[in-house]
N, C-alpha and C positions, 0 to 999 in steps of 0.2 A: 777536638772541638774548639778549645782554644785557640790554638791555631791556624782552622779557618776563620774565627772571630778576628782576630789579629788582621787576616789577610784582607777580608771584606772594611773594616776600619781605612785600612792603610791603601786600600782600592778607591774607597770613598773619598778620601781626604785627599787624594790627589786629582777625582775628578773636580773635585770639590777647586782645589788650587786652578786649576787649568781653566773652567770654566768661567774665573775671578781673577785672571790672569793681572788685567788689565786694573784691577784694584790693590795689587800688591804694593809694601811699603817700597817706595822710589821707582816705581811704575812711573807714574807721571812724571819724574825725572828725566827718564829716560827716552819718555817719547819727546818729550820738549828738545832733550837735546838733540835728541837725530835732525826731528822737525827742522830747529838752527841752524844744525851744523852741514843739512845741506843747501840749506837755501843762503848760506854766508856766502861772501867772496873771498876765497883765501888770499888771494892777491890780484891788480890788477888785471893780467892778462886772461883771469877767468871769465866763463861769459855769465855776464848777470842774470842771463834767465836759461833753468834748467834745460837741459836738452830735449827738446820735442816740446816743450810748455808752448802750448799756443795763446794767441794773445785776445783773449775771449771771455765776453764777461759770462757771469753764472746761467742765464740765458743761450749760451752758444754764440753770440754777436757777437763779431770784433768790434774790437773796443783799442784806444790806447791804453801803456802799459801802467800805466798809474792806476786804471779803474781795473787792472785783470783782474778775478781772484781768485784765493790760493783754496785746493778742497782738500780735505780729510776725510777717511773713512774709518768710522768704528763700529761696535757694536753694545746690546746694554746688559752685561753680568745681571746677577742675581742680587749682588753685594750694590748693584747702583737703583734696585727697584725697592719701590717704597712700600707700605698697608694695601694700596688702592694695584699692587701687582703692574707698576709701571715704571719709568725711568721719572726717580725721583728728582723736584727741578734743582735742590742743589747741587747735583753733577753734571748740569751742565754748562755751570763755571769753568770744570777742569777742561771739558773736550775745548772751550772757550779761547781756554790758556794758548794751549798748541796751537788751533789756527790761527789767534790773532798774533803770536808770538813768531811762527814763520812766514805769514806777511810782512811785519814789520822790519823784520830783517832780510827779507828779498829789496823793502823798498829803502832802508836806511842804511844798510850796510856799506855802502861806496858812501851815498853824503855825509854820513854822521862825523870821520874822518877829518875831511876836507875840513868840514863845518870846525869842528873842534881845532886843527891847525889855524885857519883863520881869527878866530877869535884868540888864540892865544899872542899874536901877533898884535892884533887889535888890543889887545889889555896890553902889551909890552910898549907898544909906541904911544898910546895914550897916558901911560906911567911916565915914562921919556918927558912928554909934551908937559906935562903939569908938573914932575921938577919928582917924583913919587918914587918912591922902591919898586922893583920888578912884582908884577904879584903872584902869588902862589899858583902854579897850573893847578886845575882844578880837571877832573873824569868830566865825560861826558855822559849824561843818563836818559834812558828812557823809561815812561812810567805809567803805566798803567793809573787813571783819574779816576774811568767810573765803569759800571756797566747796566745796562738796560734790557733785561729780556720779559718775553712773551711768548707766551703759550699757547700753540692753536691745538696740537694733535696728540696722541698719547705717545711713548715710543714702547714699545712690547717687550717683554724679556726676549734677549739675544736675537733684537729684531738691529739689521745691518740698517745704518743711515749715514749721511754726508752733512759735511757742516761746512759750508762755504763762507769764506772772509772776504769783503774786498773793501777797499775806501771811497767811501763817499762822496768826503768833501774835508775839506777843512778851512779854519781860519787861521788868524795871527796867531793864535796859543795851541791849537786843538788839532790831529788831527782824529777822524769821525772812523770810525770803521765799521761797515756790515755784515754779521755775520746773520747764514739761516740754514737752520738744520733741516733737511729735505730727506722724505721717502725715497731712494731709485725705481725707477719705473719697472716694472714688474715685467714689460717685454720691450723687445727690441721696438725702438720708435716710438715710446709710449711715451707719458708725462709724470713728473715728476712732482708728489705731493710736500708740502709746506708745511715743517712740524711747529718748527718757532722761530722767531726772528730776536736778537740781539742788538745792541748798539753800544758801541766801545768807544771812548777816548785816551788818546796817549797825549802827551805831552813831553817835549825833551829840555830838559836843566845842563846848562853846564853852570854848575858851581849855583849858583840864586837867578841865575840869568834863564829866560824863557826862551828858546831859538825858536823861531817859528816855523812850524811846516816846509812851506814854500822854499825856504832856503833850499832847507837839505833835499827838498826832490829835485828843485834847480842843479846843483852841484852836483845829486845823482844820476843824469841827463835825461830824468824826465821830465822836467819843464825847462822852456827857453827861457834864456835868460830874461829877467824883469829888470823894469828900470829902477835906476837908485832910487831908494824911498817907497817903491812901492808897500801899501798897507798890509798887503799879504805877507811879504818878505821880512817884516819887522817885525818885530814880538811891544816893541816900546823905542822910546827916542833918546833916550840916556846914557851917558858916555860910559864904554866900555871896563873904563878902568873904574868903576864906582858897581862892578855887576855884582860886589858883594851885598846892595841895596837893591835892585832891582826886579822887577817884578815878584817878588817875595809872596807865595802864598799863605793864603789866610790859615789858620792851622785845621779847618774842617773843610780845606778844600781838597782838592784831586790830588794833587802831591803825595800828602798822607797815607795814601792805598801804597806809598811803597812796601808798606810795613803788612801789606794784604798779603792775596793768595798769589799775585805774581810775583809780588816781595823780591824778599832777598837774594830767588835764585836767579830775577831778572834784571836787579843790580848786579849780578855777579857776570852774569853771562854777555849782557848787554854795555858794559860796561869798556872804553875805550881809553886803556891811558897814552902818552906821549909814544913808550915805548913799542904798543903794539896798532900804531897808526903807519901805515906807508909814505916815504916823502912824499916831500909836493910837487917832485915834474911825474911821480908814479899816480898820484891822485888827478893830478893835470890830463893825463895820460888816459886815467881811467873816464875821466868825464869827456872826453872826448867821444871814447869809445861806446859809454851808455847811450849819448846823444843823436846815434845813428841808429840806435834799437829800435826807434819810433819815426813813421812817416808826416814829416814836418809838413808838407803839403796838406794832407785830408789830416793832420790832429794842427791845429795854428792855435798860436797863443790865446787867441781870441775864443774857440772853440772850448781848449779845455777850461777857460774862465766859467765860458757858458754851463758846462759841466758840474763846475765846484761849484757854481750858485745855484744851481738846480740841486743838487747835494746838501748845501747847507737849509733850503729852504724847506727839504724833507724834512732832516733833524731839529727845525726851528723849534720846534714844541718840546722836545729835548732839553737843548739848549735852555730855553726859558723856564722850563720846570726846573731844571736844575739850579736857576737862579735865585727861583721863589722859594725852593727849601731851604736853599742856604740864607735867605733874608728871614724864613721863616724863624729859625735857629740862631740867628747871628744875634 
């Protein structure tokens, strides 16, 4: 009698596991890192969009490759549902993590590089020019600021959904990213329901310094190149070699969330030193090659402007709420 007790326990507890899979301790590790590690470039010659990724926004429409986005599929354990027998809303921070974590590293991974060689260059001759010591290379980082979600639909225990990432828009500091977790359509050709919508910002630091957006999708050959000075392209107007001053966040601004739920495994992961950046005729090389991914005719400079303004004009209220909390607080 014992014995079957035993067995029925040790039956249970592993449906029990199996069914929670997805809530075990370093679960979320693991899926972040696959997420990453296939959507990174290990080196130039690879191609920066997965094989068969079509280039189509969450709609089905092609789109240029900046607005693609990137989808996940999960499902909602037992361990993720709340009193009210639903997917409770603090987990949908984590499924968060991963899509907005392997977007960002399909669209940063070649600029972020480049970016960081450059600027190190840029600090070293501007040291030169003012009579100054060499200054310290500093990593490059990406950081997770803020997040905004909304709740339209319920999700059901071990009810399957997708959470689709793509970007928006962005400015000099920000860029915007949109996620929305959608029902699949129950039959072939059917529609697809709208559970919640999300709204993320990243920001990238090297050392105090803000690079802006634009750079780095420039350099990763999604945007044509911009003219010098452009507003997008600049995070601020201050010499290089002073970036241990420069745009310095406030201490209750975005920045801060490093210490959040992307924290420290997205400092770890996202994090590019000297050593594991590829030279610069390999990054040359590589920008060349991103910049033929996309049809410069039907996407023109001009167009994806039109795009990022129509993006930022969405997020406006975003944006500005986010302003008046922190005045609120300040």
């Amino acid at each position: 009698m014992l014995g079957s007790h035993l067995t029925w326990t040790r039956a249970l507890a592993l449906l029990l596991i199996i069914t929670n899979i997805k809530n075990l301790p370093l679960i979320w590790h693991v899926r972040l890192l696959y997420h990453f590690l296939i959507q990174l470039r290990w080196k130039p010659s690879d191609p920066y969009f997965p094989k068969g990724h079509a280039l189509l926004d969450a709609q089905g429409k092609p789109t240029h490759p900046v607005f693609v986005s990137y989808k996940i599929t999960s499902r909602t354990p037992l361990l993720e549902t709340d009193y009210n027998l639903h997917k409770s809303n603090s987990t949908y921070f984590s499924d968060l993590d991963v899509s907005r974590t392997a977007l960002v590293t399909r669209l940063y991974s070649p600029g972020v590089g480049l970016v960081s060689k450059e600027l190190d260059q840029e600090f070293l001759e501007a040291s030169k020019k003012e009579g100054k010591r060499a200054p310290k290379r500093k990593p490059i980082m990406i950081v997770l600021g803020s997040v905004y979600c909304s709740f339209k639909r319920e999700i059901k225990p071990f009810e399957r959904y997708e959470v689709h990432s793509k970007v928006i828009s962005w400015d000099k500091k920000w860029l915007y990213i949109l996620s929305s977790f959608m029902r699949p359509a129950s039959r072939r050709g059917g529609e697809r329901t709208l559970l919640a919508t999300a709204l993320s910002k990243y920001v990238v630091k090297k050392g105090r310094l803000t690079v802006a957006p634009a750079r780095i999708l420039c350099l990763s050959g999604f945007l044509p190149a911009m003219p010098i000075g452009d507003s997008t392209t600049q995070a601020n107007d201050e010499s290089p070699a002073e970036n241990s001053a420069v745009d310095t966040p406030a201490s209750n601004e975005g920045i801060t969330a490093a210490e959040g739920i992307d924290g420290s495994l997205a400092r770890e992961i996202l994090k590019l030193t000297d050593e594991t950046i590829p030279g610069r005729e390999a990054l040359e090389d590589q920008k060349a090659a991103n910049a033929k991914s996309w049809d410069s005719d039907e996407w023109t400079g001009k167009r994806i402007e039109q795009e990022r303004l129509r993006g930022l004009g969405v997020v406006d209220g975003y944006v500005n709420l986010d302003a008046q909390l922190h005045a609120e607080w300040a």
